[in-house]
Phi, psi and omega in degrees: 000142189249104180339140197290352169308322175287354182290169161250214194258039180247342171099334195293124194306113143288067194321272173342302183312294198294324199268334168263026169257296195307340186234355165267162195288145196304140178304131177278134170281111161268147165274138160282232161230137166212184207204100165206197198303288170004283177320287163338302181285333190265297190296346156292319189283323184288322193278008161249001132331298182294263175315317188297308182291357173242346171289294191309316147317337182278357216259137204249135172223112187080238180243043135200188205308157169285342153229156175195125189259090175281091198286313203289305159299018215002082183209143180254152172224122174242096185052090140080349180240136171272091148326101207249156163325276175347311178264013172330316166345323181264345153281342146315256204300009177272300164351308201271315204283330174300308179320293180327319177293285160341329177282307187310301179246026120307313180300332172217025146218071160046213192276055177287336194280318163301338184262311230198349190236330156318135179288325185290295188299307159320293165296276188331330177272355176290300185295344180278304244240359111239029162296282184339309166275014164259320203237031191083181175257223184299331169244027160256331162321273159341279197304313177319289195287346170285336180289184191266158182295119182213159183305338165329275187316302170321303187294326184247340178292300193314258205331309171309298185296319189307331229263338185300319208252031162255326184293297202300333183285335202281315195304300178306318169310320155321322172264340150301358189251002192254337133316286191282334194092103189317329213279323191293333186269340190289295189313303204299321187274343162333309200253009166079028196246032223244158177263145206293327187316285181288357187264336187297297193272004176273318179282348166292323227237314166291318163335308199246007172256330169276018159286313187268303185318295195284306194265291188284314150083212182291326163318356179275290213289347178254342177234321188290314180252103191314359184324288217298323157285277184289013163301324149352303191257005164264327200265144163230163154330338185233343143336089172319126188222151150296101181202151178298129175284080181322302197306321183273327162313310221262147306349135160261170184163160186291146199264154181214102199310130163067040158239179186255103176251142205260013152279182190274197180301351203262126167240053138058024166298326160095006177287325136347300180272356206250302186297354181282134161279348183275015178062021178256168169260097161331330192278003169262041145105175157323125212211127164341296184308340177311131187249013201019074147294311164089007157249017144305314185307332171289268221312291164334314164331290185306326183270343174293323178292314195302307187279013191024064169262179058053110166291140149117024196282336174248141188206173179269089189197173173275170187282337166315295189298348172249000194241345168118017176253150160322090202266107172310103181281307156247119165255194199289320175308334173248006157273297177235060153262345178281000168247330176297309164296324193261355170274317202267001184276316157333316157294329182280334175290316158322290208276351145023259139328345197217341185291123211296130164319267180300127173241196193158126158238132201235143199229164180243144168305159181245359166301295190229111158325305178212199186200113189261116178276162179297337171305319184103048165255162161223165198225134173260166170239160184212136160281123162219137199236103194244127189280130128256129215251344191287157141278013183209130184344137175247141173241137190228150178252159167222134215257131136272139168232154167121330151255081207338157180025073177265167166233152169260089200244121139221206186279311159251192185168108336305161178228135173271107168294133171276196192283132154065057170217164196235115162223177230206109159239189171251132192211147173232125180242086177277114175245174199246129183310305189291003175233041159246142137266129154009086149128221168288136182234108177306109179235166151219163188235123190257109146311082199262129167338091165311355265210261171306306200068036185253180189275135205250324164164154191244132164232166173248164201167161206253192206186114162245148158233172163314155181243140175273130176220100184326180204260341171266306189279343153277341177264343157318299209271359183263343173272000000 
């Protein structure tokens, strides 16, 4: 339906009018620059931010990388411990616990996760800042896109993209190694040789970090990512938010050196809007697009100092705390979401902590049920497929318990696993007919410490034998 804003004054639907508000292009932000504690602190945090993501493919734990998300094998390897398909499960619940931590801390400093900890924000102060140092700062800029194309504009725009689109191949490359192994992605593309798969996800991955860094921008955080929408429903009264001090601002108005003016601290200077990259005026209250970057707080500073006011008229604090109230840190909300984040995590470190080195899944041939040997045995065949979960070899003895006198024929017993490895053996498990009953027989087959004899790990499975079928019931199926 097309808002009643678009009629003309006839009441009449202005189509034209509506199609040209709705489909023309969004005004472009330039951001100014600014410099304050805030600021300080966020560029210490984005450049170590920064190493850990570009160090950490390099980092050797043993004879390979220290992560390394081995799709092709399925195994994740994190410092020495190995994530096998079976436990994907705990990455689910690592999931769940960043969300629950995201909740947490929303509840009691806004959108910190947004200022300093989002990968999308990271990247994005990287691409300003280098526009900024090619092409000035906000009104060399301006001036920059308004000239007429001459080799200057050419020469810093040119320079500004490439430089965009070398970040973005160093970044992807970079998430890509984290798959592949940095020393194998480093090699491959040097020596041209990268397998089409990774070169394929590599330019995909560079795709999309200039896509969001360069181009798209604050439109990731306004339209793609829903954080910015329920944030609404996380955030009280007592939540630290970035927000304008109405009681000290408000009357606002232009400041005038050595006269008596009757506004407040606010001298309507705008700086505030000029330094957002998401392009808003703070002083109209919380707004979805905020991202608590926090440079207003600079910008806003810098000009009080200059007029020798008072720091904090835009500041980091609650809506309690700006109305003269108390701010509450711990409530119901940050108990328990700070008690809901500390079970699970304590559950994935438990089982962890508990979970058994040595598995085992065991498949029955799919040929024969059982095999009645000439002796008056019957003999089953079996697949088993035994894990090691460990970084250092296993010796395992394997058992039958569940059938009187059983044996056991494979090649060796014990058998040795190697670090990480999944191996698939062949086994027969032979009994004596008369210490079976007829049909199904409950066994189990246990892996054990030759060493200790304690049990390393267990699977259960069945043992067929014949069914005895009387002299009536053969003369039934033969009629």
């Amino acid at each position: 339906m097309i808002p009643d804003t678009h009629t003309d004054d006839k009441g009449r639907w202005g189509l034209r009018r509506w199609l040209r508000s709705s489909f023309r292009s969004p005004k472009k932000i330039v951001v100014k620059h600014t410099w304050g504690q805030t600021q300080q602190f966020r560029t210490v945090i984005f450049a170590l931010q920064f190493l850990l993501y570009l160090g950490i493919p390099w980092w050797q734990w043993g004879d390979r990388p220290a992560v390394l998300f081995d799709i092709g094998n399925r195994k994740f390897h994190l410092w020495g411990l190995t994530i096998w398909p079976q436990e994907f499960y705990l990455l689910t619940l690592l999931l769940i616990v960043f969300a629950l931590t995201l909740f947490l801390a929303t509840a009691v400093v806004g959108r910190l996760f947004c200022s300093v900890g989002c990968p999308h924000t990271t990247m994005t102060s990287l691409f300003m800042e280098i526009e900024r140092r090619v092409q000035g700062d906000r009104m060399a800029r301006m001036k920059l896109s308004k000239a007429p194309w001459n080799a200057e504009k050419v020469a810093k725009l040119g320079l500004t993209q490439f430089l965009y689109v070398l970040a973005s191949l160093i970044l992807g490359g970079t998430f890509v190694a984290y798959f592949v192994g940095a020393k194998a992605m480093l090699t491959g593309v040097l020596t041209l040789s990268l397998a089409p798969a990774t070169l394929i996800a590599w330019l995909i991955v560079a795709a999309i970090v200039y896509t969001f860094a360069a181009l798209a921008r604050e439109k990731i955080c306004q339209v793609a990512c829903p954080y910015g929408r329920f944030q609404s429903v996380m955030i009280d009264p007592n939540s630290l938010i970035v927000a304008y001090d109405v009681q000290r601002g408000e009357p606002r108005g232009k400041y005038r050196a050595g006269q008596v003016s009757e506004f407040k601290d606010c001298v309507d200077c705008s700086m505030c809007v000029q330094v957002c990259p998401a392009g808003i005026d703070i002083r109209n209250g919380l707004q979805m697009e905020c991202i608590g970057c926090a440079r207003c707080i600079d910008a806003c500073d810098d000009v009080m100092t200059k007029i020798k006011r008072p720091k904090g008229l835009i500041r980091l604090g609650s809506m309690n705390s700006f109305a003269g109230k108390e701010t509450k840190i711990v409530r119901p909300r940050v108990i328990v979401y700070a008690s809901v984040v500390t079970l699970a995590l304590a559950g994935i470190i438990g089982t962890l902590a508990t979970r058994p080195v040595v598995t085992a899944e065991i498949i029955r041939n799919r040929d024969a049920l059982y095999r009645e040997l000439p002796d008056g045995r019957i003999a089953n065949v079996y697949t088993l497929r035994a894990i090691n979960k460990s970084e250092v070899p296993q010796v395992v003895h394997l058992e039958i318990t569940g059938v009187e006198n059983p044996e056991l024929f494979m090649g060796t017993n014990p058998v040795t696993l190697p670090p990480g490895s999944v191996e698939s053996l062949n086994l027969s498990v032979v009994a004596p007919a008369a210490e079976c009953k007829p049909g199904v027989n409950a066994i189990r087959l246990e892996l054990r410490d030759p060493a200790s004899g304690k049990v390393r790990s267990a699977v259960d499975t069945t043992f067929m034998a014949p069914v005895q079928i009387s002299k009536d019931d053969k003369e039934e199926s033969t009629l």
